[in-house]
KETIFI-92647 format. One record per residue (C-alpha): residue number from 1; residue in one letter; x, y, z. Coordinates in pm, 1 decimal, decimal comma. Example, Ala and Ser with C-alpha at 12.3 -4.5 7.8 and 13.67 -1.06 7.14 Angstrom:
2
<pt pos="1" code="A" c1="1230,0" c2="-450,0" c3="780,0"/>
<pt pos="2" code="S" c1="1367,0" c2="-106,0" c3="714,0"/>
***
This chain:
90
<pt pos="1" code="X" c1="-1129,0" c2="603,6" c3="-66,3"/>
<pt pos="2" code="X" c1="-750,7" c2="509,1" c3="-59,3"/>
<pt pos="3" code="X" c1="-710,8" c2="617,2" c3="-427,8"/>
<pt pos="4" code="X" c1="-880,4" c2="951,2" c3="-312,7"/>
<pt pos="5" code="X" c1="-718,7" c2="998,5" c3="2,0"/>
<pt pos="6" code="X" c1="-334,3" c2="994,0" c3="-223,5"/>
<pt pos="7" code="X" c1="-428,0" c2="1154,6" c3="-524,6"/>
<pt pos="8" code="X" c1="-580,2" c2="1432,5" c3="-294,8"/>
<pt pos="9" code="X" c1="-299,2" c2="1454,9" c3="-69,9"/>
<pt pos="10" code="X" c1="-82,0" c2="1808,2" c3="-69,5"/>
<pt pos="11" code="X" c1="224,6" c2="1779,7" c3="90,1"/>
<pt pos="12" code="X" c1="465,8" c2="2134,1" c3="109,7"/>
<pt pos="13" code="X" c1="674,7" c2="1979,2" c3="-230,3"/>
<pt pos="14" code="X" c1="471,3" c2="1816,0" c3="-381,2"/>
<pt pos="15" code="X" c1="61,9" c2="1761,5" c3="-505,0"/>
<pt pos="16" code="X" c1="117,1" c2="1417,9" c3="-744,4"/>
<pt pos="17" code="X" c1="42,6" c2="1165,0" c3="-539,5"/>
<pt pos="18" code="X" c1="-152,9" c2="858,7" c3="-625,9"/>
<pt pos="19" code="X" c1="-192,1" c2="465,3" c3="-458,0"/>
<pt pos="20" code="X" c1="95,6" c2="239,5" c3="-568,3"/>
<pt pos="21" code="X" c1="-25,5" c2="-44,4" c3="-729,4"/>
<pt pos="22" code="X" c1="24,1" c2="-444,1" c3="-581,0"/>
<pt pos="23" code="X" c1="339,2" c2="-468,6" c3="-819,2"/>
<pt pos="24" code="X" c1="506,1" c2="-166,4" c3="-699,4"/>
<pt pos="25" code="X" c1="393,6" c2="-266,4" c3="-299,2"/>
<pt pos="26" code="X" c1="556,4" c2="-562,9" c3="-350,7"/>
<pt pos="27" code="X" c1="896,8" c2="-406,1" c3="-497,4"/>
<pt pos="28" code="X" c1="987,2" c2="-240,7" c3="-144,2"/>
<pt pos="29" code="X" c1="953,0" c2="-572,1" c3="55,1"/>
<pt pos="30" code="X" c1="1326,5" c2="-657,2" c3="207,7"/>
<pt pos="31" code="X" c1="1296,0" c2="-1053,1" c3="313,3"/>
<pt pos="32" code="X" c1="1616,2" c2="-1016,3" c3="509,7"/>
<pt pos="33" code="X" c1="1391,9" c2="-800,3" c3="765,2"/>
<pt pos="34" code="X" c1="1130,0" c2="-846,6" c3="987,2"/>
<pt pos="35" code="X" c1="792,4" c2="-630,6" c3="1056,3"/>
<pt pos="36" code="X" c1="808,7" c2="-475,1" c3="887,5"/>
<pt pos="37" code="X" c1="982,5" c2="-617,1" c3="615,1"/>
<pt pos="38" code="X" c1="1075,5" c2="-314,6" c3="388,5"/>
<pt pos="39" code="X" c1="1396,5" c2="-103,8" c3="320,1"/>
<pt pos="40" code="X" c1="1483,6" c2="141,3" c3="567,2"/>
<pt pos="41" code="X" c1="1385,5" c2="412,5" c3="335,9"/>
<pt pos="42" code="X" c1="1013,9" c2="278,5" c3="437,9"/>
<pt pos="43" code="X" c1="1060,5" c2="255,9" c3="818,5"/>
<pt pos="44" code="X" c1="708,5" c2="510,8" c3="896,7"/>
<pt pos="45" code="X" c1="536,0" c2="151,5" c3="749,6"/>
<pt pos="46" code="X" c1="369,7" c2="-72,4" c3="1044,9"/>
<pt pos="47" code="X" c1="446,6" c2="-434,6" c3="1013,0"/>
<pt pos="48" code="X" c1="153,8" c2="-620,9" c3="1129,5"/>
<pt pos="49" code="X" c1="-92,5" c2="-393,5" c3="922,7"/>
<pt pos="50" code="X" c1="-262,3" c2="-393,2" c3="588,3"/>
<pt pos="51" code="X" c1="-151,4" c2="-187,7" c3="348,2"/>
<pt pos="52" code="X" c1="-406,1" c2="-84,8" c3="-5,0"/>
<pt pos="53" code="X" c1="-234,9" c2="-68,3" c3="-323,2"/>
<pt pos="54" code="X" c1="-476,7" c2="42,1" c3="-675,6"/>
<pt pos="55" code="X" c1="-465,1" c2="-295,7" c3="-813,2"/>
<pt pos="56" code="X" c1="-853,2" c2="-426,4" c3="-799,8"/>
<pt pos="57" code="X" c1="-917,1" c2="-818,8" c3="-832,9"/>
<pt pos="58" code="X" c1="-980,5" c2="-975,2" c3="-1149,8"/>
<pt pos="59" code="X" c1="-1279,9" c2="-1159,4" c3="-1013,2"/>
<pt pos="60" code="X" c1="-1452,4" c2="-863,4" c3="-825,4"/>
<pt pos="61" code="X" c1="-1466,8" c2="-490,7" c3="-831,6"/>
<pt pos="62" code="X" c1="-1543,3" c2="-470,7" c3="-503,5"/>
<pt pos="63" code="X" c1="-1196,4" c2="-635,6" c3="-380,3"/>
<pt pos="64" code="X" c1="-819,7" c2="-476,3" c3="-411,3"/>
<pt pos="65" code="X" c1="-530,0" c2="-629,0" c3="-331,2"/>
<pt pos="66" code="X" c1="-362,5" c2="-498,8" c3="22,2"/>
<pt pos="67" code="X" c1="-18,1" c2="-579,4" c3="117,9"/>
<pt pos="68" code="X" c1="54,7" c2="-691,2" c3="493,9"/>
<pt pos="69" code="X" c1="401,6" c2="-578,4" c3="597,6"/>
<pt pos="70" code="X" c1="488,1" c2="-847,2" c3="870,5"/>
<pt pos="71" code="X" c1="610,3" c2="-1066,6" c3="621,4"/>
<pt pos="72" code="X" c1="498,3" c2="-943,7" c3="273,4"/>
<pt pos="73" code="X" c1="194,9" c2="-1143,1" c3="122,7"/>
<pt pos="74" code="X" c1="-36,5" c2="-993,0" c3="-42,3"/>
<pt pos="75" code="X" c1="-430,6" c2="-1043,2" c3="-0,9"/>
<pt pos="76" code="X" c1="-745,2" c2="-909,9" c3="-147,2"/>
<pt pos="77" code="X" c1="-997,5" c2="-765,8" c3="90,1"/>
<pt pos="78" code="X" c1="-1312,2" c2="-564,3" c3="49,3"/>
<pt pos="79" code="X" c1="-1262,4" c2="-235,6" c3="-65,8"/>
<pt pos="80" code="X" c1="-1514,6" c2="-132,3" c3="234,4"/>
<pt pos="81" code="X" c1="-1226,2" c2="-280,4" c3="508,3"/>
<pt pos="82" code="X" c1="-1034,1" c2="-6,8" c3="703,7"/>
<pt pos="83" code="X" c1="-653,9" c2="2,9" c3="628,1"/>
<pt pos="84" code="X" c1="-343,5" c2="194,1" c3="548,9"/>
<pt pos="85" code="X" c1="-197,2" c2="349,1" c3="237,0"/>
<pt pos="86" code="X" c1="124,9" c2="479,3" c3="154,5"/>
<pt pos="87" code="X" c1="102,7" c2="689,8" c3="-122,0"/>
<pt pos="88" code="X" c1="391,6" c2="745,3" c3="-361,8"/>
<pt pos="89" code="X" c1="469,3" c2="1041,0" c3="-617,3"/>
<pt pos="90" code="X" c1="426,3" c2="1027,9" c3="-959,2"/>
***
């Protein structure tokens, strides 16, 4: 649904967007913040919650990686959990 949700997504400038995948999540976490720990650029991004990237697990289909924000590890959960996505343009 969170690959959906972006690549369906229409903004007034632009209609490319698509889920970032775990390796490009990672790239925006700033250690020298805290919750979230991203650049200001990313400061609409809620610390304390999950965030999906495109990247599925090696060992299961049913799992993607999500990336938590309060201090930047990375996960895999169920693709059925509830979470957030920020989408980015192609």
């Amino acid at each position: 649904q969170a690959k959906d949700y972006c690549a369906n997504l229409t903004t007034w400038w632009k209609t490319n967007w698509r889920l970032p995948n775990k390796t490009e999540l990672r790239s925006i976490v700033n250690r020298s913040c805290h919750s979230p720990v991203t650049y200001s650029e990313f400061d609409n991004t809620v610390g304390s919650n999950l965030y999906w990237s495109s990247t599925t697990t090696a060992d299961s289909t049913g799992h993607a990686w999500v990336l938590n924000f309060d201090y930047g590890n990375a996960y895999w959960y169920p693709k059925t959990y509830s979470s957030y996505v920020l989408c980015v343009a192609n």
